[in-house]
C-alpha positions in Angstrom: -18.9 0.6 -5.0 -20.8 3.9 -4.9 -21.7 6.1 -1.8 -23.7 9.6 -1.8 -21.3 12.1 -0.2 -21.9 15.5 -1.1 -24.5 15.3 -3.0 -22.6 13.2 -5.4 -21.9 9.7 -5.8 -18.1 8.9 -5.4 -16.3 5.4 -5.6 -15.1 3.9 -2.8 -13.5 0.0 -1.9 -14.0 -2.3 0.8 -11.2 -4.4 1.7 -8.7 -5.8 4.3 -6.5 -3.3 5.9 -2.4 -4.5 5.7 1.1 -3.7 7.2 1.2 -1.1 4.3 -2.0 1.0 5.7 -0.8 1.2 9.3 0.4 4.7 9.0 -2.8 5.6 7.2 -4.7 3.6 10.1 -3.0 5.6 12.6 -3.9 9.1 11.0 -7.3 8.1 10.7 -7.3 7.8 14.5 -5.7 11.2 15.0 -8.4 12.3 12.4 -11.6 11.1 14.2 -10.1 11.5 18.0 -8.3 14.8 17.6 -6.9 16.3 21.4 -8.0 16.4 24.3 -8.6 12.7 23.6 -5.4 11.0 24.3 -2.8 9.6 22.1 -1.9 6.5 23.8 -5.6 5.6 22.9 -5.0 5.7 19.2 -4.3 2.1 17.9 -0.5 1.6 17.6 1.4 -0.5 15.4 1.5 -3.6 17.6 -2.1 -3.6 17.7 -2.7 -3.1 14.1 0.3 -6.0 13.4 -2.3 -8.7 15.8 -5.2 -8.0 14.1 -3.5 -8.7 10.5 -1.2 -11.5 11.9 -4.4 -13.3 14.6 -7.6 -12.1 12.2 -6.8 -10.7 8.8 -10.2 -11.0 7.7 -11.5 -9.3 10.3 -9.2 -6.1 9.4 -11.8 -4.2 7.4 -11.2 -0.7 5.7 -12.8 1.6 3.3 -10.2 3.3 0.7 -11.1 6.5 -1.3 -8.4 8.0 -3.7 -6.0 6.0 -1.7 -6.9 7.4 1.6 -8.6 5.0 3.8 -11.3 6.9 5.6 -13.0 4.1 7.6 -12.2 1.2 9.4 -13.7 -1.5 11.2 -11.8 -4.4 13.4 -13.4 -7.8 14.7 -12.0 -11.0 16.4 -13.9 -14.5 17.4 -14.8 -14.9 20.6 -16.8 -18.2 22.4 -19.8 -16.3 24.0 -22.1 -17.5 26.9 -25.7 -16.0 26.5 -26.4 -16.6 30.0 -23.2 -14.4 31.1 -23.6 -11.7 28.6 -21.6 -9.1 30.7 -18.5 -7.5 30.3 -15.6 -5.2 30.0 -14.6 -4.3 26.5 -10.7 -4.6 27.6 -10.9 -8.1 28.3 -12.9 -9.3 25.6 -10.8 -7.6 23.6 -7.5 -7.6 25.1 -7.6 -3.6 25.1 -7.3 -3.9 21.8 -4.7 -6.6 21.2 -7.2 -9.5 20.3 -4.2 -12.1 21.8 -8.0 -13.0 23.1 -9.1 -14.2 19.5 -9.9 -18.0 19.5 -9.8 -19.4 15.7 -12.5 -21.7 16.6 -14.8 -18.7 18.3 -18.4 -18.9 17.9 -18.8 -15.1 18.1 -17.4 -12.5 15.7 -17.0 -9.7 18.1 -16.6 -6.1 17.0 -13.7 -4.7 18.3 -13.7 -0.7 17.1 -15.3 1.5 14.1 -14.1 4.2 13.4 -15.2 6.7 10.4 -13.4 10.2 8.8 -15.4 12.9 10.5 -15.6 14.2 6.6 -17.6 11.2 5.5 -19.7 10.3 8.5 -22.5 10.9 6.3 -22.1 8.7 3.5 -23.1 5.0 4.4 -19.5 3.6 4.9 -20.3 2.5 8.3 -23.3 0.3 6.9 -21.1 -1.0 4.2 -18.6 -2.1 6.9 -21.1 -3.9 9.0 -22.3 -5.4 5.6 -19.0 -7.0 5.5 -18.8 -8.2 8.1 -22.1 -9.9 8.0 -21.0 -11.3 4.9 -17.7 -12.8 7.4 -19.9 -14.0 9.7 -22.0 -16.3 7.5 -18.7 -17.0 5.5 -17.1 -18.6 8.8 -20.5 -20.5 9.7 -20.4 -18.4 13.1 -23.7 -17.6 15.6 -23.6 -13.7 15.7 -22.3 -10.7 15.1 -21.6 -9.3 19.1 -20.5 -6.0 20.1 -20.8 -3.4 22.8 -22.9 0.1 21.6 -21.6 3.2 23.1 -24.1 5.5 24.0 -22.8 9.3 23.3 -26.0 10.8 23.7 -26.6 9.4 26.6 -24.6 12.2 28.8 -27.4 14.9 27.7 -30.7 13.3 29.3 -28.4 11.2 32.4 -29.3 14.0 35.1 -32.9 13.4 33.5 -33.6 9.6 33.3 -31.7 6.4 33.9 -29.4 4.0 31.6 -32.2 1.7 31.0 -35.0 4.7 29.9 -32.6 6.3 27.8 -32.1 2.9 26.1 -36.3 2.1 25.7 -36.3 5.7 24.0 -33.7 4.8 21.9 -35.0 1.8 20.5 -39.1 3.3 21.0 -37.5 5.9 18.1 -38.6 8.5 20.5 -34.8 9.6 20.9 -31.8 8.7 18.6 -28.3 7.9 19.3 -25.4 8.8 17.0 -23.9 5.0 17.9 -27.1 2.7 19.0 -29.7 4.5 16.7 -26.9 3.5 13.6 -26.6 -0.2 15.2 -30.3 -0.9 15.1 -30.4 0.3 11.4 -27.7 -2.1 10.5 -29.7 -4.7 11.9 -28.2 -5.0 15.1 -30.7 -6.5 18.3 -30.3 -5.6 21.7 -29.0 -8.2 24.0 -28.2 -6.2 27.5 -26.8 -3.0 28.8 -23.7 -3.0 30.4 -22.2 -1.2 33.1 -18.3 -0.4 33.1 -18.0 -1.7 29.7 -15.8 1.3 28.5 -14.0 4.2 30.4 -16.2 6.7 27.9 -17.5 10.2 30.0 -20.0 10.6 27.4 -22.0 7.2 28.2 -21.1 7.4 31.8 -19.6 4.0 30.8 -22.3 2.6 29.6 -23.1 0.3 26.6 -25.9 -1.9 25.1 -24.7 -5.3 23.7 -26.0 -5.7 20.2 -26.2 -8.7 18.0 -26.9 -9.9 14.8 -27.7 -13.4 14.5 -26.3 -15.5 11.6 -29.9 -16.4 9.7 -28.3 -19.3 8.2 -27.9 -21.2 11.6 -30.4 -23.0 13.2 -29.0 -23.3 16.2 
């Protein structure tokens, strides 16, 4: 398909990432979380081999002249709406998904990540647009995944968690990550505290979901 970056319209694919993009899966991380963040964060091959080998469709990449300059990784999970709390590592086994059940209810999001270079050109809607697309594919209830809240470091010596979050979704602030969620679509469920190690949310994060429109339960 056809994204504006530029000012002009270049081509772009969305597929599955495989074995053969891991390097370019890795570099992408280097790209987008240069130093001081740390290098054991970035993904590493035996994460990249679960999600292909436990959830291959949930292995999501845009490509551009060969380069893949997004990417996008999901599991299912079974999900309790009346215990909606908690840590990202566990749901997501720090990024192993050995915590993906074949059977899960949920499609969980497990990581985004974009090419600072074309952060403005939509690929991170077309992503979540796949995804959807998964999601009523596999008959599951939801899209589910933990917001972080970048901006949310600026105003924290000014207002709590929960005020930043009502300004957020008022439209009286904007977010780089929850503003971009609620234009996909994505609802807010709860925030969470000590859902991520993240300095910049002061480990915060609003769970957001998108409910499958074709379920009626």
């Amino acid at each position: 398909m056809m994204v504006l970056h530029g000012g002009t319209f270049i081509p772009v694919i969305v597929r599955n990432y495989t074995h053969a993009d891991f390097d370019a899966m890795i570099a992408l991380q280097a790209e987008c979380f240069p130093p001081p963040f740390p290098e054991e964060l970035w993904w590493n091959e035996q994460q990249l081999e679960n999600h292909v080998r436990l959830f291959p469709e949930g292995a999501i990449c845009v490509e551009y002249k060969g380069k893949i300059i997004g990417s996008m990784t999901g599991l299912r999970v079974n999900f309790n709406p009346d215990e909606p709390k908690h840590r990202w590592e566990d749901v997501t086994d720090n990024g192993y998904i050995r915590t993906h059940e074949p059977a899960g209810d949920t499609l969980y999001i497990v990581d985004i990540c974009i090419s600072p270079e074309f952060r403005k050109a939509g690929l991170g809607k077309l992503m979540m647009q796949a995804i959807y697309q998964l999601a009523v594919k596999l008959d599951v209830k939801r899209v589910l995944g933990g917001g972080r809240m970048p901006g949310y470091g600026k105003f924290a010596g000014e207002m709590s968690a929960e005020q930043y979050v009502e300004k957020i979704v008022q439209g009286s602030l904007k977010d780089p990550v929850i503003t971009f969620l609620l234009r996909c679509g994505r609802m807010p469920v709860t925030l969470i505290e000590n859902y991520l190690d993240d300095e910049e949310s002061h480990n915060y994060a609003l769970l957001m979901e998108w409910k499958n429109p074709f379920r009626m339960d």
